[in-house]
Every structure is written in structure tokens, then in C-alpha cells.
Steps between C-alpha positions, in 0.01 A plus 500: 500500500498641833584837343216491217257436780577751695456720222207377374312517878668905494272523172213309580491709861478838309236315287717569182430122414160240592734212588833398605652243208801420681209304768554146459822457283733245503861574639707368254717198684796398310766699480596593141820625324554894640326465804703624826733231667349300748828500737653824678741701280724698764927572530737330763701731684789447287316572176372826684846616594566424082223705410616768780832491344346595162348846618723817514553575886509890382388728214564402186549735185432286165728592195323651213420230188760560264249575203157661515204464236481764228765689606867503498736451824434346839185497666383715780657423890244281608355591899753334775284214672452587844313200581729263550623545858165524658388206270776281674359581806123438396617143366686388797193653723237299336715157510575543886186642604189343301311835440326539185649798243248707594556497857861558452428779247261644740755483835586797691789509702269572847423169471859298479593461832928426423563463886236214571527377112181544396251640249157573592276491129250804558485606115510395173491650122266388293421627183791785570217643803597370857259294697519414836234174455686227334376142332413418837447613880805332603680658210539826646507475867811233506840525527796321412879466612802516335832383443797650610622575135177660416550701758830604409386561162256732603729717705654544267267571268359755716830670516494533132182616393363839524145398615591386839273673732199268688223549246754511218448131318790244516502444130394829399648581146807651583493816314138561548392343793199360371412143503684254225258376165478108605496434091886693444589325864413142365655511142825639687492217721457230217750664296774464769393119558586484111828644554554271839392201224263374817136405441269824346210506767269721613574804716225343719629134531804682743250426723565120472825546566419653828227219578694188395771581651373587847260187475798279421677623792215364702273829558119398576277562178305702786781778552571466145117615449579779696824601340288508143186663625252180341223519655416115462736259613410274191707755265815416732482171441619506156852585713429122664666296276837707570477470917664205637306214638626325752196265547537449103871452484427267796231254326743434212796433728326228709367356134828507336730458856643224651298283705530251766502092538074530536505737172409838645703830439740579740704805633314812635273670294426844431146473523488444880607845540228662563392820371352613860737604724458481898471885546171485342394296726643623819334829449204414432423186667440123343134552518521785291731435192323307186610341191378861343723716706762263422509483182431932462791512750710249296400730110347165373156356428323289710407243263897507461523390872246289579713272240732472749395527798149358638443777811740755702593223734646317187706837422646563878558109516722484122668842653560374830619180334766671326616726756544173738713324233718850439544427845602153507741586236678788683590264800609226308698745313614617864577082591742411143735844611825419582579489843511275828141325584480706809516823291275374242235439727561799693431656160153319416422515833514917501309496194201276599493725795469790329249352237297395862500871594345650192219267534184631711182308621279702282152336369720524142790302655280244666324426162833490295674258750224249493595362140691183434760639383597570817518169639722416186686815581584405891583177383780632204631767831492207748756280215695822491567587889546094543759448272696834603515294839633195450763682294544753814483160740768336333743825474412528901346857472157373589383217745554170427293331787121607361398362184480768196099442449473651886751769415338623223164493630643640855654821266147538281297558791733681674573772184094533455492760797675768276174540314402665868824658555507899466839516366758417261778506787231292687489195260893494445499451892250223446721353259804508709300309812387215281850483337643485880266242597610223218864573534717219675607566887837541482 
């Protein structure tokens, strides 16, 4: 439809027609028998390296056909195929990189940086005449890195060919240097995923393969734009149902988890952390960071996070939450070692110490230490340092003649002056005076 009207409006501007008929039709709506496949056709890795596999890594001279039509004896020597080393190449190119065929068709070797790993798309081949605009602005003014065994590949590559000079193109033809026929380069490419017996796509659908698998591996969809060259975000998003979700993954654990004696889910949840992370902030300032920049900074919608999350306190307080418990869970990790009482609170000692240090009294820090999970947090380290010294009482490495609740507060207020300390050494000193003060006079 959207091609008939455009048609149509080309005719009815040059006034070869009075009206545009194409105006006002229906888009047909259900999806009948022939129609393209709703869902992504692309390869996995391994069915690439199949396909890979399939293609000649050098030239290849076909026999002649045994008979020939007409006329007695064998046919003619048919021409060696050239193209299947540099096809190899093109294949594995378009899976790790993204770029469209033309692009890659169009690349000169100026623009593939092998030492920083990257390719800069400034042209592309369309209709077999190069063009430096592509389908978009973005198109051709990005770049895009890649892997170590593309790189290797194209060394190599580079090596071999005889078109190897800067303006030369990457995937020239290799006996003429001019730029490959897209229609010969896609029926190759089928043909070897018929011989690699993996799925027959498109030569265009490598570009899934690219997209899924970086957005699987947790890329934003707003790099992933990028990588591609869309120009709306909205045409990403068809790569959205292949990221991970954590906040997803999250709302059908606590459904389907275990939950506690009042009935709510228990055990940490994934959803608390927060896609914000403190940097953010501490550059810019509280006052200054919104739910927008968030969620731009994070590659997801806003909508997406306002699910979640009511306002950027609500973000810094799940994060802050989190990091507190990761916390909590190092020193009691630090408290169940084996080892003599003394040594094992020597040991969570040092560490609270040196969690006190990295703390500063910024306007970010105030805010984040205000939350009740802090009080709930004290509380859980105050249990901790407690129990360590009635154990160390009893084994005589601590004081027995001050009650454990005194202790414990005595070595918490003592420890919270390494947040002002300028040192590492400084705080391990710290650590070694409060130890000294609660050991038994001998």
C-alpha cells in the first residue's frame, strides 16, 4: 500500500493523473497464507560457522558436465568461481557488524580502522553507483566496532586480495575490483545455507543475527540503534523481545517464588536494581538528573520505568538498598570464616572500616542514608559485631567485663571516622586502636 501511494502521489505531482486512488484504502489486517513471517528469521553463531563451512575458502575450478546438448563429448570448462573467499568474508562481516549489504559492498578500506576495531560507514552501493547519503542521516556518519575475529579475517583478507590500497573497496570483486552484484551475492549465500542444511533466509536477515545477539547479551536498544543506523528508535524495538529483562524476569519470580508466613515473595529481587547508577548523579548533581535522563541513560523507555519506580529518589533508594545488603552479606560472609573470634572480628571489623571510608557527606550520600533501610541495616550489623563478641569474650580475646551491646556500639562509632580519614593505611590504624581498646589487660 505504502508503495502504490507513493507512486500514485509521483503521478498525480507530474499531473499525469486527477486523483490519487490509493487515498483512503483499507490496509488489509489479517495476515493471509504467503505473507512474510511475523517473527525474525536470522542464524545462531553455530549455524553461521555451518554455513561458513559450506563456502570454498579459495578458488574453485568446477569440472566440466560430462555431456553437453546437441553435441557429442563433455561440455566446455566452466569459469573458476572466484567469489567464494571474499564472500566468506562479506557473510561473517554482515553477522558481526550489522551493516546493510550495501554498505558493506560499498566499504573502502580508508575507512576500517583494524588497530582501534572499527569501521566508519561513509559509502554505500546502490543500484551498482556509490552514494555517500544512505536510508538515513545516521546511516552514513556512524561507525561500528568489531570483533577480534573479524578483524583477523580482514587482515587477512587484505593480504590476499589485489585491491588493497585505501580507496580500493573491501569486497571489491577480486579479479576486477569493482563492486559485487547483491542478486549473484545473495543466491550464493542461500545456496551454501542449503548445503549447511540450516534455515534458507535472506542475505539481509544476517542482520538479526547481529541485533539479537548483541541485545541478548544485554546491549541497550539505544546503542543497538546506533550500530544499525535506524533512525527511529521504534524500528529497534522489534530486537526487544530478545534483550533480557530483569524487571520482567523479576515480576514472575516474586509471582511464582516462595513467599513468607504473611504471604509476600521473598528473597531479593532483581527489580530493585536500579537502572541509574550513582555516577549519573554525582556528576551532575541530584537536582539535575530526571526520570528522562534516566531512562535515555539506562537504553529504555520511560513509560518502561515509571512502572517501577515512582521518582529518581525511588531509583537511588532500590540501588542504595541493594548495595547496603551486598554489604551486609560480605561481612557476614567475613563472620562464618573459619578462624578464632578475635580474627573474625578483626576481619569484619577491617571491612566495615573500609566500607566507612568510601562513603562521603555529599548532598547524594545524605539523601541515600536517610531511608529505612538503614535503620534495618545498623540493626542486622549491630547482631553481627555482638555475637562475634560474646564468642571473642568467652575464648578471652576480647573483654569480658563490658557488656557486648556497649562493645558493639563503642566499635560502630568509633570505625565511622574512616569515612573522614585520607587513607587506606589510615583506617587500618583506626582499626587496630579500637581492636586494642576491647582486648583484655593481661
Amino acid at each position: 500500500m505504502t508503495f502504490l501511494h507513493a507512486v500514485f502521489a509521483l503521478a498525480l505531482a507530474n499531473d499525469w493523473i486527477e486523483r490519487n486512488p490509493v487515498v483512503g484504502a483499507a490496509r488489509p489486517k489479517r495476515r493471509r497464507q504467503g505473507d512474510a513471517n511475523p517473527d525474525l528469521q536470522f542464524l545462531t553463531v553455530e549455524q553461521l560457522d555451518l554455513v561458513l563451512a559450506a563456502i570454498p575458502d579459495e578458488i574453485v575450478a568446477p569440472p566440466p558436465t560430462p555431456t553437453r546438448r546437441g553435441r557429442a563429448g563433455p561440455g566446455p570448462p566452466p569459469p573458476p568461481d572466484v567469489l567464494s573467499p571474499v564472500l566468506r568474508v562479506l557473510i561473517l562481516a554482515v553477522a558481526f557488524t550489522g551493516l546493510r549489504q550495501s554498505e558493506l559492498i560499498g566499504l573502502r578500506w580508508k575507512d576500517v580502522d583494524l588497530e582501534s576495531q572499527r569501521i566508519r560507514v561513509r559509502n554505500a552501493v546502490v543500484r551498482g553507483e556509490h552514494s555517500g547519503e544512505g536510508k538515513s542521516d545516521l546511516s552514513t556518519r556512524r561507525s561500528v566496532p568489531m570483533t577480534q575475529r573479524l578483524r583477523l579475517e580482514l587482515e587477512r583478507w587484505r593480504g590476499r586480495s589485489s585491491f588493497d590500497h585505501g580507496d580500493d573497496l573491501v569486497f571489491a570483486h577480486p579479479q576486477l575490483g569493482t563492486p559485487l552484484d547483491r542478486t549473484k551475492v545473495t543466491h550464493r549465500f542461500q545456496a551454501a545455507c542449503k548445503r549447511a542444511e540450516v534455515p534458507v533466509i535472506r542475505f539481509h536477515d544476517l542482520r538479526h543475527t547481529f541485533a539479537t545477539q548483541l541485545a541478548a547479551s544485554g546491549v541497550p536498544l539505544r546503542a543497538l540503534q546506533e550500530f544499525l543506523g535506524h533512525p527511529d528508535l521504534k524500528t529497534t524495538q522489534i530486537y526487544a523481545h530478545y534483550a533480557r529483562s530483569a524487571w520482567e524476569l523479576d515480576m514472575v519470580d516474586a509471582a511464582f517464588g516462595p513467599r513468607d508466613h504473611k504471604g509476600y515473595a521473598r528473597g531479593p529481587t532483581r527489580m530493585r536494581e536500579a537502572p541509574a547508577h550513582r555516577p549519573l548523579v554525582a556528576a551532575n548533581g541530584i537536582r539535575a538528573v530526571t526520570m528522562s535522563r534516566i531512562a535515555a541513560h539506562a537504553g529504555i523507555g520511560r513509560p518502561t520505568l515509571y512502572k517501577y519506580f515512582s521518582d529518581v529518589e525511588a531509583i537511588l533508594g532500590a540501588w542504595h538498598e541493594r548495595l547496603v545488603a551486598s554489604h551486609l552479606d560480605k561481612l557476614d560472609e567475613l563472620r562464618s570464616r573459619k578462624g578464632t573470634p578475635g580474627e573474625r572480628l578483626g576481619a569484619v571489623l577491617e571491612a566495615y572500616a573500609l566500607i566507612r571510608h568510601q562513603h562521603d557527606g555529599s548532598e547524594l550520600a545524605a539523601l541515600l542514608h536517610r531511608g529505612v533501610h538503614m535503620d534495618h541495616a545498623h540493626a542486622r550489623l549491630g547482631g553481627f559485631i555482638r555475637d562475634l563478641l560474646v564468642e571473642a569474650a568467652a575464648a578471652r580475646d576480647v573483654r569480658a567485663d563490658v557488656p557486648p551491646h556497649e562493645l558493639a556500639d563503642y566499635c560502630l562509632s568509633a570505625l565511622g571516622a574512616a569515612s573522614s580519614l585520607s587513607s587506606r593505611a589510615a583506617v587500618l590504624r583506626l582499626v587496630d586502636v579500637t581492636l586494642a581498646g576491647m582486648r583484655m589487660q593481661r
